[in-house]
C-alpha positions, 0 to 999 in steps of 0.5 A: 202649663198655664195656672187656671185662675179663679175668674177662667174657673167660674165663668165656665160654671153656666156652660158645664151646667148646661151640658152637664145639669144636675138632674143627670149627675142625680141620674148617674148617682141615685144616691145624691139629692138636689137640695132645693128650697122647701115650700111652704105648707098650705094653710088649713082652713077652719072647719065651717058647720053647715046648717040645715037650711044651708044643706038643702039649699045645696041639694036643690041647686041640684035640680030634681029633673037630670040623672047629674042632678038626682045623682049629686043630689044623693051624693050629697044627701050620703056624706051628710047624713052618714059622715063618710069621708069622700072616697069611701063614699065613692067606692061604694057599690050597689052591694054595700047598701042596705036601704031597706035596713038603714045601713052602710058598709064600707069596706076600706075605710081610713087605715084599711079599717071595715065599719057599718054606719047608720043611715035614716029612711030620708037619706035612704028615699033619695039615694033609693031614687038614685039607683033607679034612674041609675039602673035605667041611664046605664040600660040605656047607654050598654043596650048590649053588653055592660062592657061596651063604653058609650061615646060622648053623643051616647051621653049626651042622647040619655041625659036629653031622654032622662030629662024629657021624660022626667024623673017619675018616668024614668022611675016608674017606666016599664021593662022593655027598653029600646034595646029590646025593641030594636032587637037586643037583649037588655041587660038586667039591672043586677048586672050595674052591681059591678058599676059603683054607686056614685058612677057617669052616665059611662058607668065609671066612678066619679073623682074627688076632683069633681066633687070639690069643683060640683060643690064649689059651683053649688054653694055659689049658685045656692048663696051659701057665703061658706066654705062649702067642700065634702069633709065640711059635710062629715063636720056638718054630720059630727056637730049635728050628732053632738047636738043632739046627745049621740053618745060619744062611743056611737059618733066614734063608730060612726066616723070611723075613729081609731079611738074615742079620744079622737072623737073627743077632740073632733067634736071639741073643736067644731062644737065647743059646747061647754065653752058656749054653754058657760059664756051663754050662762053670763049675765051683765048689767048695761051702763 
């Protein structure tokens, strides 16, 4: 019987790792891990704070004249003037707003936790203009059944007839849809309640996916040099509201901070007012 050397051993290694790689040894023993390289973590960005100017030459890159525009336009108009963090904005159903009141419901916010933010009547006009061009978008999509998913000429047929007919006609139209007119019952509008606010021309809900990439393709077409993303919006908010002289204790509840030392933090590093206040109170003398 012949010794294996140590040369014989290793040349052999690449071909049992061939046959035999070491995702399966993983699989025959769950117990044993494959010791990888550990990446390196993204680097995160600094917050940038939006200004007012900025905010609504975001929303009129929108246009005023699509159910996409009016739709993203209310979207944007929300996480700007409540702060909501980006999904809970986007599981909000027709049910959780009070327009009329000034008041959002969010139902599963961070850590499970349940709020009710404020919300003035400008943000409310918008998001109001919204529902009704959303109601009738969804009308005619579903002439039949709210179950029935509309194909991509079906989409394509009501945002040429949303834009043909203009914003004010879609809103203010009468009743009698063409479904009626073809013989159909038309669906109520109470029925879109299942549908979320912030939905597709199909009725379903948007992703964070294409909120980002909208925003993005926003800012650049509105010249905004800024970093323009959903949670810089919440940021935008939270500044604002510190200018202002809100009451810690009601931006806390506002965001949906577990604590007021969060909030504290929080506002401390987007608007480090006694910082700036003590270096604005400086004087000097030119040379």
């Amino acid at each position: 019987m012949t010794r294996e050397t140590n040369r014989s051993r290793h040349s052999r290694t690449p071909v049992l790792r061939v046959l035999w790689p070491p995702e399966m040894e993983c699989e025959q023993n769950p117990s044993q891990t494959i010791h990888r390289t550990a990446t390196r973590p993204k680097r995160r960005l600094p917050p940038e704070v939006l200004s007012d100017a900025e905010v609504c030459a975001l929303m009129q890159a929108c246009g005023r004249y699509t159910p996409t525009g009016l739709r993203n336009r209310a979207l944007i108009a929300l996480l700007y003037r409540t702060g909501l963090r980006i999904n809970e904005a986007l599981s909000l159903y027709p049910k959780d707003l009070d327009l009329k009141g000034g008041s959002v419901r969010v139902l599963f916010g961070k850590g499970g936790r349940s709020r009710t933010v404020g919300l003035d009547p400008g943000a409310a006009a918008i998001i109001e203009h919204w529902l009704d061009a959303r109601s009738r978008c969804l009308m005619l999509s579903l002439p039949r059944c709210h179950d029935v998913t509309p194909s991509d000429t079906t989409a394509k047929r009501i945002a040429e007839q949303i834009t043909r007919l203009g914003c004010h006609d879609v809103t203010r139209r009468d009743a009698k849809s063409p479904s009626a007119e073809r013989g159909h019952s038309a669906v109520q509008p109470v029925a879109f309640g299942r549908y979320p606010v912030f939905c597709t021309l199909r009725g379903q809900r948007l992703s964070d996916v294409y909120v980002r990439r909208m925003l993005k393709r926003l800012a650049a077409r509105a010249g905004i040099d800024k970093r323009v993303h959903a949670h810089g919006l919440r940021h935008t908010h939270a500044a604002q509201l510190r200018a202002e002289d809100i009451d810690i204790g009601i931006i806390s509840k506002q965001l949906g901070h577990a604590s007021i030392t969060t909030t504290a933090g929080y506002l401390d590093h987007l608007a480090p007012r006694a910082v700036i206040e003590a270096m604005r109170g400086r004087t000097w003398t030119e040379a």
